[in-house]
N, C-alpha and C positions, 0 to 999 in steps of 0.2 A: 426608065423604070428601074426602080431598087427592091431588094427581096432585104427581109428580116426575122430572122426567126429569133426566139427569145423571151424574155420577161417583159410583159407589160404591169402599168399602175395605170387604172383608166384606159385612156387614149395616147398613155407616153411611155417610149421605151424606159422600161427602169431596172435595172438586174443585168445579170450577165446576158449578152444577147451576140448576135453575127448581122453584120449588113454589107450587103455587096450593092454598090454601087452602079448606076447604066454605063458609068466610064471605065470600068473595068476594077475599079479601087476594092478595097475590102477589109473592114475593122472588125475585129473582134473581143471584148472584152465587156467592162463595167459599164453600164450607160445611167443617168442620172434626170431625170423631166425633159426623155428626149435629144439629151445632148452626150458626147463620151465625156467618163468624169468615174476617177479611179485607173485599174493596172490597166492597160490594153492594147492590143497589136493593131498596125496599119498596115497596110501594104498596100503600094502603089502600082499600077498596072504595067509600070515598065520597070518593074523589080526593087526598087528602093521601100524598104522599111522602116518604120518606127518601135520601139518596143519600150513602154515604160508608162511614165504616172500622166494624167489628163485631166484640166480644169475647167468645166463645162464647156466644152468641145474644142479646146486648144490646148496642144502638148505643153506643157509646164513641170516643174519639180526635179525629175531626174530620171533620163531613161539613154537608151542606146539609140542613134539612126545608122542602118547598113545600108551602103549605096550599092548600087547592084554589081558596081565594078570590084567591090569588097572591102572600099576604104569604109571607115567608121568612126561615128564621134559616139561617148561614151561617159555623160557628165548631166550637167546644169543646163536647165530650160527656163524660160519663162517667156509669157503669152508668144509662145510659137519659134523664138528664138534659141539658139545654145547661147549662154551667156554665165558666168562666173567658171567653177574650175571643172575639167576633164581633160581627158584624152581622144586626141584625135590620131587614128592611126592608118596606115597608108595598108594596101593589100599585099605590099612585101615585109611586114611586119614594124617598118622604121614608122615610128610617133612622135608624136608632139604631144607635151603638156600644156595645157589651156588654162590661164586663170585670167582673162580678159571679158570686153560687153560683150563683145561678140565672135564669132567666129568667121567674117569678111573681111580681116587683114589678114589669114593667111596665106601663107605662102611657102612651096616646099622647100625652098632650101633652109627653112630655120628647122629644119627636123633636125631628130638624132638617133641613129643605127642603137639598137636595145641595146648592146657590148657597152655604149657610151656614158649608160648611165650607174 
């Protein structure tokens, strides 16, 4: 069972609205015929979040994910993926610049300590 409170059009969520999920998840932002689409926050039930743009209900465009440990990516999305340029930064403050497809060849030791750049 999911709760929503918010803007309806008809029978579709449409406008800014809040839905909490039976899995414990929880969005809240633009919705668009039902689906997220525009700014909006996610938050996933074991602390990792999203924050940023949405194209009928897949994160795309440009937004922030914080993983719950405090690293973070900080760039380019598209259908669900991080993909062209950002920052990816570790929860001790050392980053990585991103301009690649994706973000699963990373790996830490191509970072560089903030002093380094």
């Amino acid at each position: 069972m999911y709760s929503y409170l918010g803007f309806w059009d008809s029978d579709w969520k449409h406008g800014h609205g809040q839905k909490r999920y039976a899995n414990g998840d929880y969005y809240e932002g633009e919705w668009r015929r039902n689906v997220q689409d525009g700014q909006g926050r996610y938050v996933w039930r074991i602390g990792n979040q999203y924050v940023g743009d949405w194209n009928n209900g897949v994160i795309s465009d440009r937004g922030v994910l914080i993983l719950e440990n405090g690293n973070r990516y900080d760039g380019q999305w598209e259908n669900g993926i991080p993909k062209g340029g950002g920052i990816f930064t570790w929860s001790d403050g050392c980053c990585y610049i991103v301009n690649c497809l994706s973000l699963l060849p990373f790996h830490k030791n191509h970072y560089k300590k903030p002093a380094q750049f």
